[in-house]
Short mmCIF file of the C-alpha atoms (twelve columns), coordinates in Angstrom:
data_MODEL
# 
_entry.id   MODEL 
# 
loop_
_atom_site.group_PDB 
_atom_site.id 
_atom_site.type_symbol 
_atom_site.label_atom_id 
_atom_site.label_alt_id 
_atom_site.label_comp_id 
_atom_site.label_asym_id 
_atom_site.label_seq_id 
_atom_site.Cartn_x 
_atom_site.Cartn_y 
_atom_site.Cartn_z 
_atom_site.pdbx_PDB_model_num 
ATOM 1   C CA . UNK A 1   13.169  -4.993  7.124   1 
ATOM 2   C CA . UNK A 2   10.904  -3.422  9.878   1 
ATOM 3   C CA . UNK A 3   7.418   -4.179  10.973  1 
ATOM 4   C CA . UNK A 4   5.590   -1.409  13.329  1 
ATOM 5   C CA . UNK A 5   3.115   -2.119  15.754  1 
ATOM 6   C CA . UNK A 6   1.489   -0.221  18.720  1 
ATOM 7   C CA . UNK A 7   4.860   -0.831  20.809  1 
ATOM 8   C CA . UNK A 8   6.595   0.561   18.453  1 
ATOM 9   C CA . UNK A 9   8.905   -1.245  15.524  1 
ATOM 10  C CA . UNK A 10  11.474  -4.107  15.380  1 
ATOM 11  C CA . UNK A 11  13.985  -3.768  12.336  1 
ATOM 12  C CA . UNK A 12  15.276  -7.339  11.194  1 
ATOM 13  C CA . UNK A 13  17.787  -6.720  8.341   1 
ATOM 14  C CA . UNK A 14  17.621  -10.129 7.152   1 
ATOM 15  C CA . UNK A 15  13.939  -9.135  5.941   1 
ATOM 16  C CA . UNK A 16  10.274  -10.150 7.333   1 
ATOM 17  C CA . UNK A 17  10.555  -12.615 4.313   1 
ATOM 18  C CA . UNK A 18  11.004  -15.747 5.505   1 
ATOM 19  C CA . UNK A 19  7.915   -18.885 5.480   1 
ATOM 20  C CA . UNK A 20  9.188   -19.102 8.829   1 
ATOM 21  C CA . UNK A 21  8.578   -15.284 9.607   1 
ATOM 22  C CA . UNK A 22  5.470   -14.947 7.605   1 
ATOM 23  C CA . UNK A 23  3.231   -17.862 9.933   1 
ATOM 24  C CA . UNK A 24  4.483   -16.272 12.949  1 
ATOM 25  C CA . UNK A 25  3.160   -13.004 11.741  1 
ATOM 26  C CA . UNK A 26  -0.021  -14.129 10.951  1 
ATOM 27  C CA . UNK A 27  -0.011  -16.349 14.460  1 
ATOM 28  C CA . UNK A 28  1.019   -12.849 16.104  1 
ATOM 29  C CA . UNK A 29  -2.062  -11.330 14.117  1 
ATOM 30  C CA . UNK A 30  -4.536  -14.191 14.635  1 
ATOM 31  C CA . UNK A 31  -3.959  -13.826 18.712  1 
ATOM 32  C CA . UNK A 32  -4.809  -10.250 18.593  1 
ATOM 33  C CA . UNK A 33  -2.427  -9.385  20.897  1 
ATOM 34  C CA . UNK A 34  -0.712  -6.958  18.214  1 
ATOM 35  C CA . UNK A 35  3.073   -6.362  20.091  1 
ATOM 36  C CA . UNK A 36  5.429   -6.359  17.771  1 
ATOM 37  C CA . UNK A 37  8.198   -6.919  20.287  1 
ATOM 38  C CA . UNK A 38  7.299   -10.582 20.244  1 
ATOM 39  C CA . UNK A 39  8.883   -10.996 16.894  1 
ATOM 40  C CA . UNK A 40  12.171  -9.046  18.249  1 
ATOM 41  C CA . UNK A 41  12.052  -11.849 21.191  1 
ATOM 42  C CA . UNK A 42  11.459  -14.905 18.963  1 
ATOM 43  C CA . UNK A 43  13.837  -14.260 16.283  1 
ATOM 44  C CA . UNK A 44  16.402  -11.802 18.141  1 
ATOM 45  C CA . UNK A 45  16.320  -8.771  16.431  1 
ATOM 46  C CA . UNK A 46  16.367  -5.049  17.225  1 
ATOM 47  C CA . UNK A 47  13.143  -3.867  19.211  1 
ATOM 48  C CA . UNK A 48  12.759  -0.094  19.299  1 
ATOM 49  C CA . UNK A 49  9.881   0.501   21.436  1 
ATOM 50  C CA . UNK A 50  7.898   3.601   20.992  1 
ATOM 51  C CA . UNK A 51  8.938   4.596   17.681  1 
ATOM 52  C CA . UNK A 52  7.862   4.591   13.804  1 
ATOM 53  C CA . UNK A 53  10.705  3.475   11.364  1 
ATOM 54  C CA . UNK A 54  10.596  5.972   8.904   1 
ATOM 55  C CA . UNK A 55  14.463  7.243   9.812   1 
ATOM 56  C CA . UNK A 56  15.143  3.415   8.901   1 
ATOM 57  C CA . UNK A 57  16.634  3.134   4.981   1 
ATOM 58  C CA . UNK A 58  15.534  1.030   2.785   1 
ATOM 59  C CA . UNK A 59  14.208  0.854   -0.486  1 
ATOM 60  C CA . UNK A 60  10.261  0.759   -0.453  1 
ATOM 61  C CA . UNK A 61  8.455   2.279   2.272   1 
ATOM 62  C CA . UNK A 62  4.825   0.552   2.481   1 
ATOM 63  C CA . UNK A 63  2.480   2.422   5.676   1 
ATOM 64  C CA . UNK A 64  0.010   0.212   6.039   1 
ATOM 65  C CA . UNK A 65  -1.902  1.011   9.517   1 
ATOM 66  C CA . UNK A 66  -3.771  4.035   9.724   1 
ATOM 67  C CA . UNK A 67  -4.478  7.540   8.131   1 
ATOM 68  C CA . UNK A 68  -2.422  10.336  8.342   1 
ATOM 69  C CA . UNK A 69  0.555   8.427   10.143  1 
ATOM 70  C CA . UNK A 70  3.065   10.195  7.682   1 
ATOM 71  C CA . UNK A 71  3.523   14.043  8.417   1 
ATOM 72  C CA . UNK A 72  5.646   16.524  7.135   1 
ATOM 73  C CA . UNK A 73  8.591   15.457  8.955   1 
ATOM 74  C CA . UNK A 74  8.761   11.849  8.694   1 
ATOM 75  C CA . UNK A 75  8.372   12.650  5.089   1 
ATOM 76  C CA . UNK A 76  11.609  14.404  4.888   1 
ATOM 77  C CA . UNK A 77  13.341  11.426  6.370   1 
ATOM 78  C CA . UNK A 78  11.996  9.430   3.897   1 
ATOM 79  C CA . UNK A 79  13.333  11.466  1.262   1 
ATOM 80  C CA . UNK A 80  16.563  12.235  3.117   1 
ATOM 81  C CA . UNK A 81  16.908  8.172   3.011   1 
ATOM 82  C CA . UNK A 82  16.570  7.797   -1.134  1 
ATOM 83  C CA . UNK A 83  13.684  5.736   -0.561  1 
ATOM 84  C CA . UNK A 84  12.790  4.822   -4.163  1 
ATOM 85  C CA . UNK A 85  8.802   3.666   -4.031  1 
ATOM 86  C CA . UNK A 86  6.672   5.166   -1.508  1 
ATOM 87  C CA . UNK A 87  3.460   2.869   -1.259  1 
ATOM 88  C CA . UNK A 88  0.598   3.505   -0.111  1 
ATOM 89  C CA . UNK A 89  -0.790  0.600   1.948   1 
ATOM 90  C CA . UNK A 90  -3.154  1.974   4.151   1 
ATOM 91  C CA . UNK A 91  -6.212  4.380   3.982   1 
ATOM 92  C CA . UNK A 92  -4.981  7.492   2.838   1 
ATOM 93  C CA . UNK A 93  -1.704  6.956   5.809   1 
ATOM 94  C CA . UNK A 94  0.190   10.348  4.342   1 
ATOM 95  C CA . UNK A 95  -0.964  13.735  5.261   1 
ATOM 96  C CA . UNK A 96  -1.601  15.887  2.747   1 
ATOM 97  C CA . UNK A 97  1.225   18.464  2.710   1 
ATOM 98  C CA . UNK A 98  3.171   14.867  3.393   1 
ATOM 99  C CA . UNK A 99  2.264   13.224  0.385   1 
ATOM 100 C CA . UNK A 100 2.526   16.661  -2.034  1 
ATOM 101 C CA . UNK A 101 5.927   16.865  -0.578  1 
ATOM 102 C CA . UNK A 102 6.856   13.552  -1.758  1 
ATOM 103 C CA . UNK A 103 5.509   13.396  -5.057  1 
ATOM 104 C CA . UNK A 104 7.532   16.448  -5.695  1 
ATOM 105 C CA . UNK A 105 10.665  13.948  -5.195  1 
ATOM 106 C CA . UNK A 106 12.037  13.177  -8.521  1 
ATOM 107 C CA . UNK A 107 13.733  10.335  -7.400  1 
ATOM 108 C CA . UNK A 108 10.601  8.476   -5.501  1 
ATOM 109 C CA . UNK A 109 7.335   6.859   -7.378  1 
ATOM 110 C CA . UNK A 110 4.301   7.328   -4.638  1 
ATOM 111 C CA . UNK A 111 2.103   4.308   -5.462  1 
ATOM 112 C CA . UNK A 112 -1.187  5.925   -4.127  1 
ATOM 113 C CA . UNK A 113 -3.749  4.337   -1.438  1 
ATOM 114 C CA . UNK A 114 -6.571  4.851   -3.737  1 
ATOM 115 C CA . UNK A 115 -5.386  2.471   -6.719  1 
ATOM 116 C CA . UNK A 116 -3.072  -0.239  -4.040  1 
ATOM 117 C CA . UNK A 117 -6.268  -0.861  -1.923  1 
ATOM 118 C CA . UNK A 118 -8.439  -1.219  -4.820  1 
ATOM 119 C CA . UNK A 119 -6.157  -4.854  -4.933  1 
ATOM 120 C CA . UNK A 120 -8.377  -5.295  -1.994  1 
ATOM 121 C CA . UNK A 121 -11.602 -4.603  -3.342  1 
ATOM 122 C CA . UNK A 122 -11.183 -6.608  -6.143  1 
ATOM 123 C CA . UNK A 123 -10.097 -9.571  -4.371  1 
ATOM 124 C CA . UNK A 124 -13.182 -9.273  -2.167  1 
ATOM 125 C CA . UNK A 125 -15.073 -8.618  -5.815  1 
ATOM 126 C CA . UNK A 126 -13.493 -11.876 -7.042  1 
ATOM 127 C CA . UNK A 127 -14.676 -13.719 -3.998  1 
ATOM 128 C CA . UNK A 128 -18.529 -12.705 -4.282  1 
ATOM 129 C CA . UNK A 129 -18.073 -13.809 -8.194  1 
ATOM 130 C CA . UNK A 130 -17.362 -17.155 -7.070  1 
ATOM 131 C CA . UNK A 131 -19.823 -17.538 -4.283  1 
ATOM 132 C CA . UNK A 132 -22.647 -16.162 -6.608  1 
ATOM 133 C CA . UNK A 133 -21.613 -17.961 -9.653  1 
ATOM 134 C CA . UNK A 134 -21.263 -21.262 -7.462  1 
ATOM 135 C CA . UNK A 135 -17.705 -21.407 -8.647  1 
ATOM 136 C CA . UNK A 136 -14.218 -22.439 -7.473  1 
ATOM 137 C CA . UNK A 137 -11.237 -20.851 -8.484  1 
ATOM 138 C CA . UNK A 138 -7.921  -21.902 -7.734  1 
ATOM 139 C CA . UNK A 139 -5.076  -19.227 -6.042  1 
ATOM 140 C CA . UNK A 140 -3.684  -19.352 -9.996  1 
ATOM 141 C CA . UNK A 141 -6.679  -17.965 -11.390 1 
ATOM 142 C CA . UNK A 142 -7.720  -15.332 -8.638  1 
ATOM 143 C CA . UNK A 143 -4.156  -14.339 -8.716  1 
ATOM 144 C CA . UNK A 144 -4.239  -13.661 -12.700 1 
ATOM 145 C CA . UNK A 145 -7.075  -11.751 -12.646 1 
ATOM 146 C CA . UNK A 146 -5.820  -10.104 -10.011 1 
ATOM 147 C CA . UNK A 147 -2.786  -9.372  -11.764 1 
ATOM 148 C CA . UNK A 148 -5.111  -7.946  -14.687 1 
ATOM 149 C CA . UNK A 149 -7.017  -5.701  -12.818 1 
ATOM 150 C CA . UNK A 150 -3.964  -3.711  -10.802 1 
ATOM 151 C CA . UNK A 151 -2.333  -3.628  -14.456 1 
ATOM 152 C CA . UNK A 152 -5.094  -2.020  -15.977 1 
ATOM 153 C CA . UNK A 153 -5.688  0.299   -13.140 1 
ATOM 154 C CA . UNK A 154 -1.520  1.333   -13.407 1 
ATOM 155 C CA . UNK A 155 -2.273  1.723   -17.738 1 
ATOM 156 C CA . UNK A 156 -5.333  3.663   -16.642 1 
ATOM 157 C CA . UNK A 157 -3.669  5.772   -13.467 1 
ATOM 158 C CA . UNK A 158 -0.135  6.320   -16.184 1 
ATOM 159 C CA . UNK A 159 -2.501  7.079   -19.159 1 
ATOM 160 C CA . UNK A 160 -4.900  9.715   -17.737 1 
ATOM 161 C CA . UNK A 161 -1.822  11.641  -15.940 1 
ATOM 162 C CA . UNK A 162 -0.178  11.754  -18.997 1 
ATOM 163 C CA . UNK A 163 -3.386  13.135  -20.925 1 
ATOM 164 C CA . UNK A 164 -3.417  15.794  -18.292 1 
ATOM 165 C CA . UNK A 165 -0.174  16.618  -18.978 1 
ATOM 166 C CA . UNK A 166 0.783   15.142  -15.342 1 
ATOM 167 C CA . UNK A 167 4.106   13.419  -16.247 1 
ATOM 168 C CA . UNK A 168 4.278   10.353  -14.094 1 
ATOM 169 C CA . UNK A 169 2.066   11.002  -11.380 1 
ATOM 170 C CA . UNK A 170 0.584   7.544   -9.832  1 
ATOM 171 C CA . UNK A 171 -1.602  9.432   -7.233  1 
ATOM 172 C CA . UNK A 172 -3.465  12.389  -9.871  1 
ATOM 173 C CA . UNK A 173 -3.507  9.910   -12.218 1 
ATOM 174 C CA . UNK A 174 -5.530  7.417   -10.304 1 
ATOM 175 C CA . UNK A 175 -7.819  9.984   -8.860  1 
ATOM 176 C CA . UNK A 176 -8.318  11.224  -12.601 1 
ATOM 177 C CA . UNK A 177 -9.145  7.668   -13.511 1 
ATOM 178 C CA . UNK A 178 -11.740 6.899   -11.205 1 
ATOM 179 C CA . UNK A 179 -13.403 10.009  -11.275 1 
ATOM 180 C CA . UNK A 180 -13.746 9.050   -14.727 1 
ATOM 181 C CA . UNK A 181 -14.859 5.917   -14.369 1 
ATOM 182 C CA . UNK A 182 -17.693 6.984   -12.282 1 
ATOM 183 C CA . UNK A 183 -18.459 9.993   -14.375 1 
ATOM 184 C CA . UNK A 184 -18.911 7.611   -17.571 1 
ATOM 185 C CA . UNK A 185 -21.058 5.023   -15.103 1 
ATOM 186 C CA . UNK A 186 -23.412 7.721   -14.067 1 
ATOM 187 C CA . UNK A 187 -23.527 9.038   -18.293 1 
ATOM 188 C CA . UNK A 188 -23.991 5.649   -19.129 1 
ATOM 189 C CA . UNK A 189 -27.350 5.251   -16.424 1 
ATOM 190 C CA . UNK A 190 -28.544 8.578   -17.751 1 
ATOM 191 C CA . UNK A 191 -27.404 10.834  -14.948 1 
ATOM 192 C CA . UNK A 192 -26.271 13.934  -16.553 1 
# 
């Protein structure tokens, strides 16, 4: 329902969702002018320029531009607006005391930035596959193993907070994970 830019945010309540919608996004993108405001123009919708749309409520909250855009305050609002999935989008894009505050939320999951960008790095992992192996997948394939890899990386983020005795926590779990993961790389190479 909103979509931030340097300018500030534009809050469509119909949703960004449309095929319509999506090409002009990635036209806005792919001109690299970056102001928002021209989707408030084009399809005539609010245009708040200036601000960040955390007070907004909605469901899922998903910061996606830049680290440590979340502080302690916006936070709050979140919570104050029974946002139910806090995800993580961008490099690390809570602050600390932020993100601590809520995970603490009963009522809100925190998918964290570590284990949503890794979707990223897998994709690009999936790419140099195929150009090394000479191969060409089709969107149905890259988007099933895809599918696998963020599944096993939610099993292994769920499973190692519960061995810890975490509960349900998305963002220890996937650091305990991938420390692990490493850890057992390095064993396996004979780094001790």
């Amino acid at each position: 329902m909103t979509l931030s830019g340097p300018d500030g945010y534009v809050y469509d309540p119909d949703g960004v969702c449309t095929p319509e919608k999506i090409d002009y996004l990635v036209t806005m993108r792919n001109s690299g002018r970056n102001k928002v405001q021209d989707y408030a123009d084009k399809f005539g919708v609010e245009f708040f320029p200036g601000e960040k749309p955390w007070g907004v409520k909605a469901d899922i909250c998903m910061p996606s531009a830049m680290q440590n855009d979340v502080h302690m305050k916006e936070a709050q609002q979140i919570a104050a607006n029974h946002v139910r999935y806090y995800i993580e989008v961008a490099n690390m894009p809570t602050t600390n005391d932020a993100l601590r505050f809520l995970m603490d939320q009963k009522d809100i999951i925190v998918a964290p930035s570590k284990a949503v960008n890794a979707g990223g790095v897998a994709t690009s992992a999936l790419e140099m596959s195929q150009n090394s192996e000479r191969l060409v997948w089709t969107e149905e394939e890259v988007d099933k193993q895809l599918h696998n890899i963020m599944n096993t990386i939610y099993n292994n983020s769920v499973a190692a907070a519960k061995r810890n005795g975490l509960g349900y926590n998305l963002v220890v779990g996937a650091n305990i994970a991938g420390f692990e993961r490493v850890a057992e790389a390095m064993l396996e190479q004979g780094v001790f």
